[in-house]
C-alpha positions as CSV (number, residue, x, y, z in Angstrom):
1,X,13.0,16.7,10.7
2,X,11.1,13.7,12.9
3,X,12.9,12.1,15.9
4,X,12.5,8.9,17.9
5,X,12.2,9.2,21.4
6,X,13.6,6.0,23.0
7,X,13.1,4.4,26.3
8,X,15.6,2.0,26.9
9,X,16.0,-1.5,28.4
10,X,12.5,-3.0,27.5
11,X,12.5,-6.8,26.7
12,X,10.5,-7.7,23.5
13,X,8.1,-11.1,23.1
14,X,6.3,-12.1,20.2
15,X,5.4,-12.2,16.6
16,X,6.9,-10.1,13.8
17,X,6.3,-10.4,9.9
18,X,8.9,-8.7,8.0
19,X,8.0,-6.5,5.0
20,X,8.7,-7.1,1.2
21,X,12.7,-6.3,0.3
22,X,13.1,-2.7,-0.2
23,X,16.2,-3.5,-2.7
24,X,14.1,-5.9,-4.8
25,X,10.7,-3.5,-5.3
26,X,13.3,-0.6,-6.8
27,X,14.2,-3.3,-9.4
28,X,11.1,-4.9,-9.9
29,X,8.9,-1.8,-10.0
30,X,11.2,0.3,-12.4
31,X,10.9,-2.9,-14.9
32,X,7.2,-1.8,-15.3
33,X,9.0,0.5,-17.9
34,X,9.7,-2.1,-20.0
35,X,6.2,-3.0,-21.4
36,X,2.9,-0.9,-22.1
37,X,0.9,-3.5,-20.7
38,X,-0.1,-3.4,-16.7
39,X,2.0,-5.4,-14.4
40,X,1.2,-6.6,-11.0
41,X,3.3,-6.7,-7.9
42,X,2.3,-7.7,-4.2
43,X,4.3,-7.7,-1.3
44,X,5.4,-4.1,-2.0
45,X,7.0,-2.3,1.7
46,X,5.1,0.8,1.5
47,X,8.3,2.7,2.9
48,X,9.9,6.1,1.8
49,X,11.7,5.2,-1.3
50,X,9.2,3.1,-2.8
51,X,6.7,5.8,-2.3
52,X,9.2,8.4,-3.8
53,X,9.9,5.9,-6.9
54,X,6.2,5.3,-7.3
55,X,5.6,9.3,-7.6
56,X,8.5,9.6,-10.3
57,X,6.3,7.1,-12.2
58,X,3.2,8.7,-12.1
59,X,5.3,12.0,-13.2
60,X,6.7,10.1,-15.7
61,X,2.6,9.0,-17.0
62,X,2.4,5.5,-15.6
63,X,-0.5,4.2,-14.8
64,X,-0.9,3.4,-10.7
65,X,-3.8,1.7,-9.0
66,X,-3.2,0.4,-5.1
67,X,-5.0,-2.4,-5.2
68,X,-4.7,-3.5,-1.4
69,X,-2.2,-2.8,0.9
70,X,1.0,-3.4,-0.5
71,X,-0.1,-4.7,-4.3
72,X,-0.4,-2.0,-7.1
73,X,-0.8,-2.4,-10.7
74,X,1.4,-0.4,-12.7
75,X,0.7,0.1,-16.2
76,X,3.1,2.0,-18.5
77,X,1.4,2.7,-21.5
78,X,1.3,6.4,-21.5
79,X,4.7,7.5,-20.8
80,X,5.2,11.3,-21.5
81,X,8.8,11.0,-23.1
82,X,9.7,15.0,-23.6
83,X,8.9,15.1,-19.6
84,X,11.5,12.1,-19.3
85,X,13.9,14.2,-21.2
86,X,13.2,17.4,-18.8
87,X,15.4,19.0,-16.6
88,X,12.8,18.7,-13.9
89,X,12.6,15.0,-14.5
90,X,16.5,14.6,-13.9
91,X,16.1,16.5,-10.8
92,X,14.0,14.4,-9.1
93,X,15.8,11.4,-9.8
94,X,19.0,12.6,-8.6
95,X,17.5,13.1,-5.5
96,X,16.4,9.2,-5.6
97,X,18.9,6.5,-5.4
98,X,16.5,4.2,-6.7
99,X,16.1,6.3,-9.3
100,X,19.5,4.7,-11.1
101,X,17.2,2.0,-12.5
102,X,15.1,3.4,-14.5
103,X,17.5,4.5,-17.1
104,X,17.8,0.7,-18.1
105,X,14.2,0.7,-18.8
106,X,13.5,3.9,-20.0
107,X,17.1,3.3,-22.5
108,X,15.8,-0.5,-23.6
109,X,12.5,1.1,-24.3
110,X,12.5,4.2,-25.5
111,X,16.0,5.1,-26.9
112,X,17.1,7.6,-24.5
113,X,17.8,8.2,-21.0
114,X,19.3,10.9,-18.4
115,X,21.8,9.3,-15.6
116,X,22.4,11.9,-13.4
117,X,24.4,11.3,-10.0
118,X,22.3,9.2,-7.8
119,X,21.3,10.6,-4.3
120,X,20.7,8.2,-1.3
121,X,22.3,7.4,1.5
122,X,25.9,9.8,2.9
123,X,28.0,6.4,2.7
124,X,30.9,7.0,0.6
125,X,31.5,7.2,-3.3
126,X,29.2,5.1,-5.1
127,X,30.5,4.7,-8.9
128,X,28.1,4.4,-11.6
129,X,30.7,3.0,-13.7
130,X,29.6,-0.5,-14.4
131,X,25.7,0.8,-15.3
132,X,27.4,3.1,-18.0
133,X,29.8,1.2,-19.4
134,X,27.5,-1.8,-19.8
135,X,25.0,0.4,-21.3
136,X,27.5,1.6,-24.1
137,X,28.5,-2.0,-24.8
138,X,25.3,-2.5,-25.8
139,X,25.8,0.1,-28.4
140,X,24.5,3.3,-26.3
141,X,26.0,6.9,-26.7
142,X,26.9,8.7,-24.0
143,X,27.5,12.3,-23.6
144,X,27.5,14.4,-20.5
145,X,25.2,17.1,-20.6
146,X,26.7,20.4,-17.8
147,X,22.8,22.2,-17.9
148,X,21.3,19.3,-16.7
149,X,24.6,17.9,-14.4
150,X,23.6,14.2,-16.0
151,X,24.8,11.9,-18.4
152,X,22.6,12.2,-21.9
153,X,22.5,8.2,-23.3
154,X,21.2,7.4,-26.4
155,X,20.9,4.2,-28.3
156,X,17.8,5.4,-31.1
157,X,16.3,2.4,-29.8
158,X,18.4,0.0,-31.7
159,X,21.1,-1.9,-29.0
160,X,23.1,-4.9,-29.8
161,X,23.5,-7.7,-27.5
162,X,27.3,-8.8,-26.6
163,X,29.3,-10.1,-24.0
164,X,30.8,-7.8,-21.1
165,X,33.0,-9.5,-18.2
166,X,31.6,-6.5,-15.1
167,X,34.4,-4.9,-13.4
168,X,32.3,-4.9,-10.2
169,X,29.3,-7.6,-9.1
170,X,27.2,-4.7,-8.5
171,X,23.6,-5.3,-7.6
172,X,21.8,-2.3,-9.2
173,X,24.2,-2.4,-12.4
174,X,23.9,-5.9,-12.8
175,X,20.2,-5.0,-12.3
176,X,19.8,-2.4,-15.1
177,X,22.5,-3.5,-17.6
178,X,19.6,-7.1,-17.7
179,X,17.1,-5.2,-17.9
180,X,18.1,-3.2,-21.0
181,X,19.5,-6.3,-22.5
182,X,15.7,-7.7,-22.5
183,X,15.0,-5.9,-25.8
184,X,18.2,-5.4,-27.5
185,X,19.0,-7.5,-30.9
186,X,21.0,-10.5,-30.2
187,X,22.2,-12.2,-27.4
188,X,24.2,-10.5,-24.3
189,X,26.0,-12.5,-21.9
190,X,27.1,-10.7,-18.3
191,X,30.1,-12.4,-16.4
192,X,30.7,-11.2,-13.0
193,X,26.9,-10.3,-12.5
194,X,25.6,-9.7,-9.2
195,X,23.2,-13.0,-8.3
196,X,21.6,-11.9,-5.1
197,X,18.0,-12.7,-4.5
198,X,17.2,-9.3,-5.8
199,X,18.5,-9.7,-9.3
200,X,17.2,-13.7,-9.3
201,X,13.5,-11.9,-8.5
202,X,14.0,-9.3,-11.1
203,X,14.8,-12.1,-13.4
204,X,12.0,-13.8,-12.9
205,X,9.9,-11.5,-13.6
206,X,11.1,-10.2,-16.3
207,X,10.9,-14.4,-17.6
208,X,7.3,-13.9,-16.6
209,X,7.2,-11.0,-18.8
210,X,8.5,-13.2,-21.9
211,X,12.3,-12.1,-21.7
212,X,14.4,-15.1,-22.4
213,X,17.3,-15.3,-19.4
214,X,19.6,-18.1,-18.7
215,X,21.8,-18.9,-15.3
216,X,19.5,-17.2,-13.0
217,X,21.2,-17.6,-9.6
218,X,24.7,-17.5,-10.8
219,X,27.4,-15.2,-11.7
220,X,27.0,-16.1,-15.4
221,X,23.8,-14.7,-16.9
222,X,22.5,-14.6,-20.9
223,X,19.9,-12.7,-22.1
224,X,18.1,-13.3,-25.7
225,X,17.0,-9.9,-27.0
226,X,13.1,-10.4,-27.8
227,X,11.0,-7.5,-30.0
228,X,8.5,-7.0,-27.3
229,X,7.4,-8.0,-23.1
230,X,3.8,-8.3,-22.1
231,X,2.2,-7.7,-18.7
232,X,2.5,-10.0,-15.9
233,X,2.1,-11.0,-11.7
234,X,5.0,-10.9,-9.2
235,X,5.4,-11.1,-5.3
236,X,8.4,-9.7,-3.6
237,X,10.5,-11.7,-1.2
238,X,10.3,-10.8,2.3
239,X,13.5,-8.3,3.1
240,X,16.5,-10.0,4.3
241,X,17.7,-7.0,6.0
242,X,14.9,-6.5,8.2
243,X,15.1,-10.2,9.3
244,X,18.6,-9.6,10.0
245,X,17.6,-6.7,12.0
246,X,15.1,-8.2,13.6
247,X,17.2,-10.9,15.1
248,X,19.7,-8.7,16.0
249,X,17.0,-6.6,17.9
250,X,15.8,-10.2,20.0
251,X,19.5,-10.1,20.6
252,X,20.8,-7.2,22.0
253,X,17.6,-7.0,24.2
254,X,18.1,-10.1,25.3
255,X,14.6,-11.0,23.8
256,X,12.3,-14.4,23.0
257,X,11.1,-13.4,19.2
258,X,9.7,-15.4,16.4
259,X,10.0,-13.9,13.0
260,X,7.5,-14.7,10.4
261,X,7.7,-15.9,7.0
262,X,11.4,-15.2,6.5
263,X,11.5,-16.9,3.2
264,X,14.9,-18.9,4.7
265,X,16.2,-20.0,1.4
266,X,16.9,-16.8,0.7
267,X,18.4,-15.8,3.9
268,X,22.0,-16.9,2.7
269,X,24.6,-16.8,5.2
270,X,22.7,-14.1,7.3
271,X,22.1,-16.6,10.6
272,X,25.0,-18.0,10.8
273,X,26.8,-14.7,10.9
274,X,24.9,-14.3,14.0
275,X,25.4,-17.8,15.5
276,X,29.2,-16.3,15.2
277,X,28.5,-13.6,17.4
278,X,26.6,-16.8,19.7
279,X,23.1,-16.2,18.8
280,X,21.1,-18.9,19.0
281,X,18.5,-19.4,16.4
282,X,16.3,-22.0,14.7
283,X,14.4,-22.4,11.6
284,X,10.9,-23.6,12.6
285,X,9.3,-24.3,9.0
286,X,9.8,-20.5,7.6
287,X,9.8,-18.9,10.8
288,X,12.9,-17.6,12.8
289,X,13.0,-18.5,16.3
290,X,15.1,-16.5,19.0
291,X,15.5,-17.7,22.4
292,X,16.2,-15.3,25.3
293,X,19.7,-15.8,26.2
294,X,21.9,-14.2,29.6
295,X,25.2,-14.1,27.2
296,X,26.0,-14.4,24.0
297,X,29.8,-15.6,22.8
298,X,31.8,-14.5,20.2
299,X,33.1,-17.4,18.3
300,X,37.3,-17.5,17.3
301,X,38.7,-18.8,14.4
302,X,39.8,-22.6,14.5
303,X,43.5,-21.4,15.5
304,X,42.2,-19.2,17.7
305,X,42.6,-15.7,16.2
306,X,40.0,-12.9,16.6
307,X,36.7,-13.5,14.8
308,X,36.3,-11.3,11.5
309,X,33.3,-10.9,10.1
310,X,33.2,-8.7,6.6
311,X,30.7,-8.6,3.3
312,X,31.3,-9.7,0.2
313,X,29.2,-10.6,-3.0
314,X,26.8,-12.7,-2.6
315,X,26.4,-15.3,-1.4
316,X,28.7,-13.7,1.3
317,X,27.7,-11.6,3.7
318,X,25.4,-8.2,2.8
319,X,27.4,-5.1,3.5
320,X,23.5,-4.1,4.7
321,X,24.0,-5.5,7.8
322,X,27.4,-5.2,9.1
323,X,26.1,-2.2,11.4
324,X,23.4,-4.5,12.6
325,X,26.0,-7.0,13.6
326,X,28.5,-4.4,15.0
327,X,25.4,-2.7,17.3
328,X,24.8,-6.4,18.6
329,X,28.4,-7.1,19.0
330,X,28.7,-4.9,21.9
331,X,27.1,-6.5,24.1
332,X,28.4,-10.0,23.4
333,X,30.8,-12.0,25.2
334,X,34.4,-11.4,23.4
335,X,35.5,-9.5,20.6
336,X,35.4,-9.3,16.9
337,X,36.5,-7.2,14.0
338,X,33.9,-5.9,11.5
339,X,35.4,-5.1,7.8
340,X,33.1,-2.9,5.8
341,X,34.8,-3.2,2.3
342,X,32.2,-1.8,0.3
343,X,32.0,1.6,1.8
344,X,34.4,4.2,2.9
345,X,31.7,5.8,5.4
346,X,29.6,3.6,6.6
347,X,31.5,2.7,10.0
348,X,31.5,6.5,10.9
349,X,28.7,6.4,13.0
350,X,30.5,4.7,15.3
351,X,31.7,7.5,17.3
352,X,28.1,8.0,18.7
353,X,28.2,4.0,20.0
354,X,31.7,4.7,21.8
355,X,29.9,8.2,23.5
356,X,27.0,5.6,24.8
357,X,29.8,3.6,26.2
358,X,30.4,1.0,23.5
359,X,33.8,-0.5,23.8
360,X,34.9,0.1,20.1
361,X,38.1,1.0,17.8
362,X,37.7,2.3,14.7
363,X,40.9,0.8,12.8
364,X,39.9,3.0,9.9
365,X,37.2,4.4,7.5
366,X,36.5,0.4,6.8
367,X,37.4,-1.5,9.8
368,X,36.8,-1.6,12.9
369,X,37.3,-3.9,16.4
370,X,34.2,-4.6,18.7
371,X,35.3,-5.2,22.7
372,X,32.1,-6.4,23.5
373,X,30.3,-6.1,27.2
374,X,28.4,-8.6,27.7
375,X,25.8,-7.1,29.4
376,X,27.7,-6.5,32.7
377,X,27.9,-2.5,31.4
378,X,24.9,-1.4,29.5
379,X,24.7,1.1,26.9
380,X,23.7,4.8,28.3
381,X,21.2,6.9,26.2
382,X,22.0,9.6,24.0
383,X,21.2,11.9,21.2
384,X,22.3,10.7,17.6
385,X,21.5,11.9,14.3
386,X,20.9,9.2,11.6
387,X,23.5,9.3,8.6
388,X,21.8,6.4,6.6
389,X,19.4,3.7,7.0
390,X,21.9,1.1,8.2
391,X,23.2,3.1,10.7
392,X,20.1,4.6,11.9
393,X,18.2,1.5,12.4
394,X,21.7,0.3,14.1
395,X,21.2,3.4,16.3
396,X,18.0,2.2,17.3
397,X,18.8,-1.3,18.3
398,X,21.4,0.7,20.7
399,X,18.9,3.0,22.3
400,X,16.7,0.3,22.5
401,X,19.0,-1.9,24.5
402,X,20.9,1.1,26.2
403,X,19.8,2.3,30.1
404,X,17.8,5.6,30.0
405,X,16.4,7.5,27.1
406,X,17.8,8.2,24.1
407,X,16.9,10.7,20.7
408,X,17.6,9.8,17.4
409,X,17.7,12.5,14.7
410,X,16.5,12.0,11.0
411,X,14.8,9.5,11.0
412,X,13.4,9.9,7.4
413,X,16.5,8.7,6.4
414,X,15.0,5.4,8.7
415,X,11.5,5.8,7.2
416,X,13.1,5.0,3.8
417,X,13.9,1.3,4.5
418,X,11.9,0.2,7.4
419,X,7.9,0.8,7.0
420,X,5.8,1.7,10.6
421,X,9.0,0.6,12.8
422,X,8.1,2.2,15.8
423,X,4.7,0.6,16.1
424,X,5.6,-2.8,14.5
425,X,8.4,-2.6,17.5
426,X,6.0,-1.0,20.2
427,X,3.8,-4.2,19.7
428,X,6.4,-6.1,20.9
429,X,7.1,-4.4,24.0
430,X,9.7,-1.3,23.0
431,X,9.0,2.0,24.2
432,X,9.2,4.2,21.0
433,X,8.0,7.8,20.3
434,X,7.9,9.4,16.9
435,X,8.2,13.0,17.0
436,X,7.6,15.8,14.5
């Protein structure tokens, strides 16, 4: 298990590029699946899970070539389909969340599919409900199978298109449900889809590959079943969440930090969430700017009632960065209350903020209230363990700000969403040490 070794209370200057969405390659990479012929993608963050996706892949026979840093063609024309089947091959997806989108793919394409219980981050339940239940609406079977602790589905290659009305917008269902819907008979229409930026950019390129989708971008989406995709090019956004992180980094260091290339159309609602907690920011062309500031104020509601800031389906707020904001929150001027809906235990982390000296109650597993200090008391260093990505990189936006040096524990579970951080960050001016 690595650790960072933090030294705290270093300002940060300069230029940062983030890397290609994390959530977006896991879609776009397990839609290779879906055709024999290769498919290029660029802008891929060579981080943890995309390396571990990648290598089920290559188990699985498909064809990768690493082109240049960060673009591989993937060509799927080979794939061994008794090792898909194999109880070693559901093992190593159930210890990939990712891994939950290939059964779309692998279902669409080749009639079967094993849907064991994803792995991932320690956050809470997370149902797979929605994936299954769309799956069998497109005429799948579904058994569970107790050898290989998975869910056996089978459609003998032959789904239907229809209409389904989603229980839940959920990203990766909405994600996989589209993706076997490419090459089932008919048409299938999805209400209640998910229509982040993620599952616009999977669309695309699943247009590109000569699917026929409608109503890309919104809630409503309709898919015409074609016999066959071809090959084609794609370029993944830049990650949202590691924008968002990165202004809440120039924040709670009290930092001057451009950020590059943010691709701002697709930032949503993400600044001004932080202009509530009184960041100051401007778009310059595609860039981010963020101007040192000596205080930052919490905003209140018109009437004058405590700020709440919570996540919702897009094009509301990420639940991805709620820990971001909360981190930052502390040492703001005023207070606010941060709703985590989505998760049941993603605000536990909290406890190891309060033993730094964070001003914080946790209400319960999916709320909690941020007193924040303004940077009259700084935070003191300390040793954490990282639970999940969010929190961990959260963690580190503490220990960077906090007085003294701080440890943080597990950081793999940081290496899977956030590629290089500690010398991306050390270029800045932060004082981070990776240890083994």
């Amino acid at each position: 298990m690595s650790s960072f070794v933090i030294e705290g209370g270093h300002r940060l200057s300069g230029e940062i590029y983030p890397q290609g969405a994390k959530n977006e390659a896991l879609e776009v990479i397990s839609a290779v699946l879906l055709t024999a012929e290769p498919v290029t993608i660029s802008n891929v963050p060579e981080i943890l899970d995309v390396k571990n996706l990648i290598a089920l892949l290559q188990g699985m026979g498909v064809g990768v070539e690493r082109r240049a840093k960060g673009v591989y063609t993937f060509t799927a024309n080979h794939v061994n389909e008794f090792y898909i089947r194999s109880a070693e091959f559901v093992q190593k997806c159930a210890q990939l969340r990712g891994s939950v989108l290939v059964v779309g793919p692998l279902l669409a394409r080749f009639g079967s599919a094993f849907f064991p219980k994803p792995g991932g981050d320690k956050i809470g339940r997370r149902r797979v409900d929605t994936h299954i239940e769309g799956f069998m609406r497109l005429g799948a079977k579904c058994a569970y199978d107790t050898a290989k602790r998975a869910y056996n589905l089978s459609s003998g290659r032959s789904m239907k298109g229809c209409y389904m009305l989603l229980d839940e917008a959920s990203v990766t269902g909405t994600a996989n449900i589209v993706m076997a819907a490419t090459l089932a008979e008919g048409t299938t229409t999805i209400y209640n889809a998910a229509c982040e930026p993620y599952v616009q950019q999977l669309c695309k390129l699943l247009t590109a590959m000569g699917a026929q989708i409608e109503g890309i971008g919104s809630n409503l989406l309709t898919i015409h079943g074609v016999k066959k995709l071809h090959g084609a090019e794609h370029t993944i956004l830049p990650d949202m969440i590691e924008v968002g992180s990165f202004i809440g980094m120039a924040a709670i260091t009290q930092s001057e930090l451009t950020i590059k290339n943010v691709s701002w159309a697709n930032l949503g609602i993400i600044p001004e969430h932080f202009r509530r907690l009184g960041v100051k920011l401007e778009q310059r062309g595609d860039d981010i700017y963020i101007p040192a500031q000596k205080s930052y104020e919490i905003e209140s509601f018109i009437d004058g009632s405590i700020m709440t800031i919570a996540d919702a389906p897009w094009p509301g707020m990420t639940p991805d960065l709620l820990s971001v904001l909360l981190v930052v929150a502390t040492q703001c001027k005023g207070s606010v209350l941060i709703h985590q809906k989505m998760f049941e235990s993603r605000l536990f982390f909290v406890d190891k903020l309060i033993d730094m000296g964070a001003q914080i109650i946790l209400c319960d597993p999916h709320r909690a209230v941020v007193i924040g200090h303004d940077h009259k008391i700084t935070l003191r260093g300390g040793r954490m363990t990282s639970p999940d990505i969010r929190a961990g990189i959260a963690m580190l936006l503490a220990a960077m700000s906090a007085k003294g040096t701080s440890t943080i524990d597990n950081i793999e579970q940081i290496d899977r969403g956030y590629e290089d951080i500690e010398s991306r960050l050390n270029a800045l001016g932060a004082h981070i040490e990776r240890k083994v």
